[in-house]
Each structure stands twice: as C-alpha cells, then as structure tokens.
C-alpha positions as a Python dict, from the first residue, in 0.01 Angstrom:
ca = {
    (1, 'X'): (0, 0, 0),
    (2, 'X'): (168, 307, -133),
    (3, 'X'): (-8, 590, -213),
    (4, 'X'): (-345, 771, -67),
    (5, 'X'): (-609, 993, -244),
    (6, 'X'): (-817, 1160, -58),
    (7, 'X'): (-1007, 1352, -345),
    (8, 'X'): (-1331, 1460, -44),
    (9, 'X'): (-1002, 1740, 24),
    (10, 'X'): (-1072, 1939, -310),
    (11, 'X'): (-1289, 2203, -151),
    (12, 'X'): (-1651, 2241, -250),
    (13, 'X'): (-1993, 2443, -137),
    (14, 'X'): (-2122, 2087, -15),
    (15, 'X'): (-2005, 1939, 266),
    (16, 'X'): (-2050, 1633, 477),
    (17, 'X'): (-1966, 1429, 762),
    (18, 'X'): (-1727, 1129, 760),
    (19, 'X'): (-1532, 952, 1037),
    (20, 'X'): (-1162, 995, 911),
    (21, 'X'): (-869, 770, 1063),
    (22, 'X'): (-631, 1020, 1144),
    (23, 'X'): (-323, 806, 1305),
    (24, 'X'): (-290, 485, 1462),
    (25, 'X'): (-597, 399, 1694),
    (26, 'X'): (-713, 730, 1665),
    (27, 'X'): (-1070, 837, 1441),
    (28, 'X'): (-1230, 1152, 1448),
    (29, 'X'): (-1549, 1249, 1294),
    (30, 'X'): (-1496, 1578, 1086),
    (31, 'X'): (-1671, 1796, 866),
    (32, 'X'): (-1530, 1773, 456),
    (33, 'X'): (-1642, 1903, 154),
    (34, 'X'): (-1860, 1607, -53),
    (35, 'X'): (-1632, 1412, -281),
    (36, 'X'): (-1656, 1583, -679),
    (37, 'X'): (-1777, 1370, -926),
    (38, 'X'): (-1517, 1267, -1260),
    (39, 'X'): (-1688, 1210, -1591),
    (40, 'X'): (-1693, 803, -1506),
    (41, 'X'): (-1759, 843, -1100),
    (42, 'X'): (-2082, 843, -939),
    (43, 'X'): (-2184, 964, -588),
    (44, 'X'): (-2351, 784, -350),
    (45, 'X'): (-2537, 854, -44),
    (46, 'X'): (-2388, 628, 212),
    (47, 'X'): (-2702, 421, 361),
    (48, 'X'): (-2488, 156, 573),
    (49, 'X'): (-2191, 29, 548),
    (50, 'X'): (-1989, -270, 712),
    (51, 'X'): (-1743, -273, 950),
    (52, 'X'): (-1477, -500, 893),
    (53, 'X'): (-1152, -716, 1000),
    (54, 'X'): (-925, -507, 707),
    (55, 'X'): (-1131, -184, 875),
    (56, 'X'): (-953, -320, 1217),
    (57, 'X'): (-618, -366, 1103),
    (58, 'X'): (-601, -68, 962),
    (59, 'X'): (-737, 119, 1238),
    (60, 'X'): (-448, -66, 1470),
    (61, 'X'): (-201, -30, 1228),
    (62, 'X'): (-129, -401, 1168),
    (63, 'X'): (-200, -324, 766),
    (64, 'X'): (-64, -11, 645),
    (65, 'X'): (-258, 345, 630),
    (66, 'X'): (-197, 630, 479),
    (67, 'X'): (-347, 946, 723),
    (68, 'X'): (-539, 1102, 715),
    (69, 'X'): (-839, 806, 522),
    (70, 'X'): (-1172, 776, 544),
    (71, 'X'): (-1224, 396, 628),
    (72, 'X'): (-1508, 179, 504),
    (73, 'X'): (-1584, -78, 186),
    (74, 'X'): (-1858, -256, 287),
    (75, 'X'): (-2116, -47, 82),
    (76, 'X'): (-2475, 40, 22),
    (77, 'X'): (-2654, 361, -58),
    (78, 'X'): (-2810, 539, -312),
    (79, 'X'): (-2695, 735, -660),
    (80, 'X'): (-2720, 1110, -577),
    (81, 'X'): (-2527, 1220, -913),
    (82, 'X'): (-2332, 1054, -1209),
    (83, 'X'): (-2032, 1176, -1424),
    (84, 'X'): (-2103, 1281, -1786),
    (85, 'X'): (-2006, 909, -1958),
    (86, 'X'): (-2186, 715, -1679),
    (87, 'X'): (-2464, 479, -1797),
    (88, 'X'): (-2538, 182, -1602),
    (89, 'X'): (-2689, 380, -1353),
    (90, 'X'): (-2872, 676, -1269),
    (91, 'X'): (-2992, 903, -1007),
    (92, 'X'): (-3190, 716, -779),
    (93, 'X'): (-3107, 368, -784),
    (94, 'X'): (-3011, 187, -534),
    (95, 'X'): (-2620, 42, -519),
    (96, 'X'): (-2362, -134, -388),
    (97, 'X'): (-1994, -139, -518),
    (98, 'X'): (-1709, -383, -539),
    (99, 'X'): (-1400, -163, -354),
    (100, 'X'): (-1123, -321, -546),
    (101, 'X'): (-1068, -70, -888),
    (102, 'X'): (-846, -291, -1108),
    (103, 'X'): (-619, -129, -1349),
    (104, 'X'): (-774, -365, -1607),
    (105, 'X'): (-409, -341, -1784),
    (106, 'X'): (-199, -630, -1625),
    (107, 'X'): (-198, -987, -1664),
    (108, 'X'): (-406, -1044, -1362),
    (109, 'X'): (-670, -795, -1470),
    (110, 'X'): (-691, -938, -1862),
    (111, 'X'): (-699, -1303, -1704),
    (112, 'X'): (-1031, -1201, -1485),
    (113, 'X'): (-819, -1219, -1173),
    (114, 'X'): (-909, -854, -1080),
    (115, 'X'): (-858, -885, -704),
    (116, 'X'): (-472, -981, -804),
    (117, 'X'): (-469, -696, -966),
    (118, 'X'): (-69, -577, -943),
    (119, 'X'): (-183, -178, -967),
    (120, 'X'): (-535, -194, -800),
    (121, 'X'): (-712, 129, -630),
    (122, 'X'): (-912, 46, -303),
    (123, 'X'): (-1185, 258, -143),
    (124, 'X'): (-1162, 231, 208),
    (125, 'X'): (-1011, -89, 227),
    (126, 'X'): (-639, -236, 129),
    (127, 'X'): (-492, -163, -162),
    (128, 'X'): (-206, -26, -345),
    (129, 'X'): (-355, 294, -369),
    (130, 'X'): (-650, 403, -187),
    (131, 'X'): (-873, 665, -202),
    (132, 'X'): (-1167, 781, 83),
    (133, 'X'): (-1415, 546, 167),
    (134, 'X'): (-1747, 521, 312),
    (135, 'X'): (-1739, 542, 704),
    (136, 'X'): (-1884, 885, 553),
    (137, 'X'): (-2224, 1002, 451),
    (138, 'X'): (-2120, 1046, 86),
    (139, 'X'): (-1895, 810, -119),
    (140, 'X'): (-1782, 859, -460),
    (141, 'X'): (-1655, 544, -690),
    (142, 'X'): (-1620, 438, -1015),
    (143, 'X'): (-1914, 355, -1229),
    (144, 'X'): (-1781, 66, -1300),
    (145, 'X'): (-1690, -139, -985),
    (146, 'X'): (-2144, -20, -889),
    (147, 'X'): (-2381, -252, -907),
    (148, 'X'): (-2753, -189, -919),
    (149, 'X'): (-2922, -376, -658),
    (150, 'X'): (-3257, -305, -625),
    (151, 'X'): (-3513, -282, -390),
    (152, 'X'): (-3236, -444, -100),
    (153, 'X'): (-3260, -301, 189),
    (154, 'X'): (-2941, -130, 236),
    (155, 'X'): (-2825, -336, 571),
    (156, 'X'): (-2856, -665, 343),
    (157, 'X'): (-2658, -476, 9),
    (158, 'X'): (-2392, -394, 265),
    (159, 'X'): (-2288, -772, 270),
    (160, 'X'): (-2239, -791, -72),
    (161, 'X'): (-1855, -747, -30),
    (162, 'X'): (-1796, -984, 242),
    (163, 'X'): (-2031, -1244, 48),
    (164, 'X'): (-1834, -1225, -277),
    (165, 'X'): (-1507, -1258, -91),
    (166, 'X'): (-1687, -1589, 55),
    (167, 'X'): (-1822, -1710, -315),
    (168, 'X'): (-1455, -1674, -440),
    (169, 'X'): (-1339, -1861, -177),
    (170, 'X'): (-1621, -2167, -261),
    (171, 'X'): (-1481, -2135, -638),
    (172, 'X'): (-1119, -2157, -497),
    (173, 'X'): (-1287, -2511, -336),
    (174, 'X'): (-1330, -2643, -653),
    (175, 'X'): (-1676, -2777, -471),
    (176, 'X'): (-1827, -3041, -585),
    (177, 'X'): (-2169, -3100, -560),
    (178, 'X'): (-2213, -3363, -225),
    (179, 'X'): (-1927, -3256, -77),
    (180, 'X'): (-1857, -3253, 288),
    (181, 'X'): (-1733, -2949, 372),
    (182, 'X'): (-1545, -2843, 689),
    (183, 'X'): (-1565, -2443, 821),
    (184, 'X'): (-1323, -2379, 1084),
    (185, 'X'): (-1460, -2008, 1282),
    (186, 'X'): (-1819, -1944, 1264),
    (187, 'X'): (-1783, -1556, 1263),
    (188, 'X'): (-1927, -1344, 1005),
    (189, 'X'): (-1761, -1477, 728),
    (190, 'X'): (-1771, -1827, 823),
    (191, 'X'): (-2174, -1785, 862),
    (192, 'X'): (-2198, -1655, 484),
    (193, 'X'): (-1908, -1937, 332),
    (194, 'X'): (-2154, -2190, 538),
    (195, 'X'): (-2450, -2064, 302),
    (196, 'X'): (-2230, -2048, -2),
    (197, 'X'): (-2068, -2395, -14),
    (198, 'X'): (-2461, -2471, 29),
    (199, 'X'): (-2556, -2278, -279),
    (200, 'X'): (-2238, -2423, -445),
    (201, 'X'): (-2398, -2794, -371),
    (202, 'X'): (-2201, -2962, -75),
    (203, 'X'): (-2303, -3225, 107),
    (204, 'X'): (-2283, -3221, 483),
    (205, 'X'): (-2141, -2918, 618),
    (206, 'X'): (-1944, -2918, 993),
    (207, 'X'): (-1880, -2628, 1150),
    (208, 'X'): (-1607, -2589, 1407),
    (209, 'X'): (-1685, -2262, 1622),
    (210, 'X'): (-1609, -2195, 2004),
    (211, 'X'): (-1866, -1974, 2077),
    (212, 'X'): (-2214, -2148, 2154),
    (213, 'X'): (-2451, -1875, 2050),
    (214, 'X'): (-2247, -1871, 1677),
    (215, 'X'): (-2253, -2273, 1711),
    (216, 'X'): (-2614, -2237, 1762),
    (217, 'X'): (-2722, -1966, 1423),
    (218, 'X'): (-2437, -2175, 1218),
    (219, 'X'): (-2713, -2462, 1279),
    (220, 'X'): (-3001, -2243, 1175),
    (221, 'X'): (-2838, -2114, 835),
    (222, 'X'): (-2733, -2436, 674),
    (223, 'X'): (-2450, -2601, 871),
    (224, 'X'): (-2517, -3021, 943),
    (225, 'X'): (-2335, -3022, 1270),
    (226, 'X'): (-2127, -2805, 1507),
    (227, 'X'): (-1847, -2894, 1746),
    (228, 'X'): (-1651, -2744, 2009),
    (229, 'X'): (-1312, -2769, 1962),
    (230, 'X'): (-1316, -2669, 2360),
    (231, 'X'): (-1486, -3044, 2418),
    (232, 'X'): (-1215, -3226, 2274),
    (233, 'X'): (-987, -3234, 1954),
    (234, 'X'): (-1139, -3085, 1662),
    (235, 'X'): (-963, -3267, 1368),
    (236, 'X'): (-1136, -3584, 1578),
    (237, 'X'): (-1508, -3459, 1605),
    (238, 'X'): (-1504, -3330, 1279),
    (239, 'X'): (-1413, -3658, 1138),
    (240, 'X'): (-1604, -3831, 1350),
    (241, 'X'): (-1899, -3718, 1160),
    (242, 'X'): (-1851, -3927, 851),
    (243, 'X'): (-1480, -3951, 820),
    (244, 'X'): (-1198, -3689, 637),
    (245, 'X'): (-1382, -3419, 432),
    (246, 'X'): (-1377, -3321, 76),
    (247, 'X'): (-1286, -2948, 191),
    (248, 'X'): (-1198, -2782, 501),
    (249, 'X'): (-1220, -2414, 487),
    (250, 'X'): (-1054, -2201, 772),
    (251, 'X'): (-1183, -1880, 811),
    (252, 'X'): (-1011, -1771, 1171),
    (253, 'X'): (-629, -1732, 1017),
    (254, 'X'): (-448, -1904, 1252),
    (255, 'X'): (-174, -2090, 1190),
    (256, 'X'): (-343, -2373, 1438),
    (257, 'X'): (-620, -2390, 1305),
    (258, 'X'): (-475, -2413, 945),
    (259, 'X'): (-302, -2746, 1045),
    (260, 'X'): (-599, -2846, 1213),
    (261, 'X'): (-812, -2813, 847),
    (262, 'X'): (-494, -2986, 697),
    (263, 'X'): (-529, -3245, 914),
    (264, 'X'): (-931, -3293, 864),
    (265, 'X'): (-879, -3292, 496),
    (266, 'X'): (-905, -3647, 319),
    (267, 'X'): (-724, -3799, 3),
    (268, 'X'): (-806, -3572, -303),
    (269, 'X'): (-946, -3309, -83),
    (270, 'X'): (-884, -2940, -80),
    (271, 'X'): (-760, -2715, 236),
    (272, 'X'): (-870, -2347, 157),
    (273, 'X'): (-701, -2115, 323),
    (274, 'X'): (-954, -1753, 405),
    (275, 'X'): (-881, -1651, 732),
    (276, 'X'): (-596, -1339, 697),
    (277, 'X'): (-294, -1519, 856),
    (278, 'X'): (-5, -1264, 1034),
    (279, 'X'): (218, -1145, 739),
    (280, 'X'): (508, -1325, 948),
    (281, 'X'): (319, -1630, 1017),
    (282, 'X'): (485, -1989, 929),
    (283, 'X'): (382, -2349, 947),
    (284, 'X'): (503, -2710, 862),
    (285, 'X'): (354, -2989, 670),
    (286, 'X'): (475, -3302, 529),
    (287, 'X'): (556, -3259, 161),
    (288, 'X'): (520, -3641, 118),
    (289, 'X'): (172, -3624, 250),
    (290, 'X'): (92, -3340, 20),
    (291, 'X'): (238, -3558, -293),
    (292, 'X'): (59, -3899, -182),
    (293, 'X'): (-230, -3815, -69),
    (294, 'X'): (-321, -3566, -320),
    (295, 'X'): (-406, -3302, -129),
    (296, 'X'): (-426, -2940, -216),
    (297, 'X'): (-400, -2639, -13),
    (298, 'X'): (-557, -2308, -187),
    (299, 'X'): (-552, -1960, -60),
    (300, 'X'): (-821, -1732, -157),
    (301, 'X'): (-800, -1329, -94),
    (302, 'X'): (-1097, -1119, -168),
    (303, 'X'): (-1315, -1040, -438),
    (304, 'X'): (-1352, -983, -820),
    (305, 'X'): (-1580, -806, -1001),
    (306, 'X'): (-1764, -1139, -1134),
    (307, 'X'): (-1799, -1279, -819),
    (308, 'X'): (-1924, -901, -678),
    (309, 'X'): (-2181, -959, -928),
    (310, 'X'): (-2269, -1281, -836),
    (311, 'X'): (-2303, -1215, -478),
    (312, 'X'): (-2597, -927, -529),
    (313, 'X'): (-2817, -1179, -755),
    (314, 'X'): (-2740, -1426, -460),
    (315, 'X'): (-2897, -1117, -228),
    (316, 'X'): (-3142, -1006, -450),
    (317, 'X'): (-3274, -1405, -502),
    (318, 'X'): (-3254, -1470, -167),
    (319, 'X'): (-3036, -1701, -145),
    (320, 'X'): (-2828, -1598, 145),
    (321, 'X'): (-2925, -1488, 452),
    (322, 'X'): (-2727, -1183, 626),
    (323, 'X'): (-3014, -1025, 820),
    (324, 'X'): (-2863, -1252, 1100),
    (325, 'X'): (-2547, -1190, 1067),
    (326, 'X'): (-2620, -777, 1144),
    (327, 'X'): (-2599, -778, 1527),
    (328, 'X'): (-2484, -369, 1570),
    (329, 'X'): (-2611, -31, 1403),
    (330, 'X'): (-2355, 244, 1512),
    (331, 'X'): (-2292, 601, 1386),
    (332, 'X'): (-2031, 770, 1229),
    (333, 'X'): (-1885, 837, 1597),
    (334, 'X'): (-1940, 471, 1703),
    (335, 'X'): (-1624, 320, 1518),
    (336, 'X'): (-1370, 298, 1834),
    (337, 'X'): (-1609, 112, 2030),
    (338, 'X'): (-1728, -67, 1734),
    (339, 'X'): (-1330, -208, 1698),
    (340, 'X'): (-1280, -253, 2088),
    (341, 'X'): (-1586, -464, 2084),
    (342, 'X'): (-1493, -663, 1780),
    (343, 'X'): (-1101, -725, 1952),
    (344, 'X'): (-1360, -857, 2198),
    (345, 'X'): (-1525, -1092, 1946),
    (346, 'X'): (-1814, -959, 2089),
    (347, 'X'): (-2124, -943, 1850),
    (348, 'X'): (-2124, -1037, 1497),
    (349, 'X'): (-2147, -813, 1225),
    (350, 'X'): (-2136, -397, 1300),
    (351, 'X'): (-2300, -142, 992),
    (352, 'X'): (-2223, 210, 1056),
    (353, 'X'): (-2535, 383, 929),
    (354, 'X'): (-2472, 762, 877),
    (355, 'X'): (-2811, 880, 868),
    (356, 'X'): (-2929, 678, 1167),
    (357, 'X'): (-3131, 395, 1054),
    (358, 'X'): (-3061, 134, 773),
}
C-alpha cells in the first residue's frame, strides 16, 4: 500500500460528515467538503456500510494506512449524481460497489483475476492505492466497480462485499456438488461461506466454532453439525462425523487452526485457506503427505468483479441470509467502540449507518 487519495479534500460548497482515521488507533469524525464527481464516478449517499476485519487492522495499524483516510468498503446507498459518460446507472437507484478498482491493464486484470490486480485502487479498504471510503455520509466510486441492486434493503446490500469474498473462496474449493465441507470459525464470514458452499452444492457441512450462540445460528443457516473444539480435539469430532472431508475451509487465520483443516482434509481433498494469517506467520507440513495423498492447499483473498456480481443476484434471489449476521447499528462516531468490541469478538457483524437507521 503506497499511495493515498483523498479527493473529499478538493474544496466544495457541499459538505459532509465522515469519520476519518487520522493516526494509529485514533478516528475523528470531521466535517469535509462532498467528494466531486469525474466524468466516469458516481456519488452515492452512504445508507450503511460494514465494519470490517481489514477496517480493524487498519485502524491498529497491523496493515498499512496512509493518514489522514476515510475507512469503510462494505457499501450500500443510493446514486445522488453521475459523471457525464456514466450509464449503467442513474440518479436514484439503489447500489452497492465492489471496492477493489483494477487497473484492467496487467496480466491479472486481462486473465479475470481482478482482485490480483498488481496496480489496484481500493476505497476504504487495502490496496495499493486508496482513495476515501465510506465510514462517511457520501462516497464517490467508479461507475464501473457499482452494481444496481434493487429494492435491498441497504443493511442486506452492505454484505455484498464480504459475500463475494466468501463465493470466491467456494470457487477456490473447486466444490463439488455432495461434498462434505469443513468451516473452521463461525464468525461473520464463516456464517456466509456456510450458506455459499450450500448454494455451491455440498453435502454435509461441519462447522467448528467456540462460541455457543455462533454454534447455535451456524445450525439455523445451513451447517449439518457443530463442534466445540473446547470439548475435545477438533480434527477428531469433525471426522467423526462421517470420516476426512472433501474441503476444510478455515476462516479464523491461525496458523493452528490451518493445520488443524490440513489435518481434517481427506485424500483428493482441498484445504482453503480464508482466514488473513499474520504477514510473518509460518507453518510445517509433510511434503510427502501433500504428494501422496493428493491433497491441495488453496488460498483465496478477496473479491472480483464477477464474483461481486454474483453475490448481489445471490442477495437479490434470496439465497443468502445476512439479516442474522447484522448484530450492531452504530454512527459515524461509534467506530472505536465498534473495533474494541470486535477485539472482543463480541457481537457479529457492525454497519455504521450515517443517517441513523438502515
């Protein structure tokens, strides 16, 4: 992450309100001019917007930040104005938008791989560059990387992101349809990649979660069975269930848990990798194993646009269920407690709402 642009700094006659990260573990809620709109932007009225993990680490300096940013990519709201060459939407409409701007020039971008994108622009999240985001009551982005959604309500187009991240991850999988599928961490994400390997056709689906009350709703949105790894050893009760799985996705980025999905993973089976692992994290495994048994591990990092795409007709079908997931409505001066809380792993998903209500 290199470069910031905060384009809301241009000056302007309107102005707004936006919770700005202004140094390490420090946000303050300030008054900005709106962002301007470029001949292929469009504005959008912030209705909610998520809050998370890459929001965190930002915010405690464990992923780099330029300062002072506007935070934020989890993103719902409605057009306000369009650039002169926009034309897939218009005032009015309802959207959500894909953070990651690919330079649509490099081999990544021409293979469809947008979220490896080797020059990519990110608003509010991680990226090489990144511009303001949407902990803000206005948000302007590319017409490109907006999505129409509909008549969602905005707290269910928030999730958009983090579901797309989690039907990326399924493709990674290489599912197959009956399946048995592992999910190591029943947190936000691991709730929505427990509905999308369901979508995607697996068979049984385990969960492995700590927490009974996240045990408990991982139950009532698809999952087969839930253990405690607390009760005994994981890689055993998982198995116990009907033997090695086809794929074991962990979702908690540990390196202990990786090794425990390794380890629950059966001949010809897959080991996904989607938790964010520390950068200087390392682990062992047993080449020979990895040869004989034929098993792959597969890392999987965000979004891109197809999958974006994908993840709003999932919403818009109602195929997924995030409503849920949404335990927290703060404003644009909750965000400290909002990250103290989630350190806490208390609560599930947080949607800072700027107007009040989502």
């Amino acid at each position: 992450m290199n470069d910031v642009d905060t384009d809301s700094d241009d000056g302007g006659s309107e102005r707004m309100r936006a919770s700005v990260l202004t140094a390490v573990g420090e946000v303050e809620v300030q008054d900005r001019p709106r962002p301007t709109v470029a001949d292929d932007d469009v504005l959008i009225r912030v209705g909610a917007c998520g809050v998370c993990m890459t929001d965190y680490h930002m915010y405690h300096g464990s992923f780099e930040a330029p300062t002072p940013l506007v935070l934020g990519h989890e993103t719902a709201g409605e057009v306000v104005e369009v650039g002169e060459n926009v034309t897939n939407v218009t005032v009015g409409d309802r959207v959500t938008l894909n953070p990651t701007v690919p330079c649509n020039a490099c081999p990544a971008c021409k293979r469809g791989e947008t979220n490896l994108c080797a020059d990519n622009t990110s608003i509010g999240g991680a990226g090489n560059t990144i511009r303001d985001g949407s902990f803000a009551e206005y948000v302007a982005a590319p017409a490109s990387v907006v999505v129409d959604c509909g008549d969602l309500p905005v707290r269910t187009a928030a999730l958009a992101e983090p579901l797309a991240c989690c039907v990326h991850a399924v493709d990674r999988a290489d599912v197959t349809t009956g399946d048995t599928v592992a999910v190591i961490g029943a947190g936000p994400i691991g709730l929505l990649m427990v509905q999308s390997f369901r979508v995607a056709g697996a068979g049984e689906v385990i969960v492995s979660e700590l927490d009974a009350d996240r045990r408990e709703l991982a139950l009532e949105l698809g999952a087969d069975h839930a253990v405690d790894p607390a009760d005994g050893d994981a890689v055993e009760q998982v198995t116990a269930v009907d033997g090695p799985v086809d794929v074991a996705a962990e979702v908690v980025g540990q390196t202990a848990t990786i090794e425990q999905a390794r380890a629950m993973t059966g001949k010809g089976g897959r080991t996904l990798v989607a938790g964010v692992p520390p950068q200087d994290a390392t682990m062992e495994f047993s080449p020979f194993d990895l040869y004989f048994d034929e098993v792959s591990m597969v890392g999987t990092f965000a979004l891109t646009q197809e999958s974006f795409e994908r993840a709003v007709t999932l919403l818009r079908n109602d195929r997924i269920d995030v409503d849920p997931l949404v335990t927290e409505e703060i404003g644009l001066d909750g965000l400290e407690g909002a990250f103290e809380r989630m350190g806490n792993t208390e609560g599930l998903k947080k949607l800072v709402v700027p107007g009040g209500t989502a």
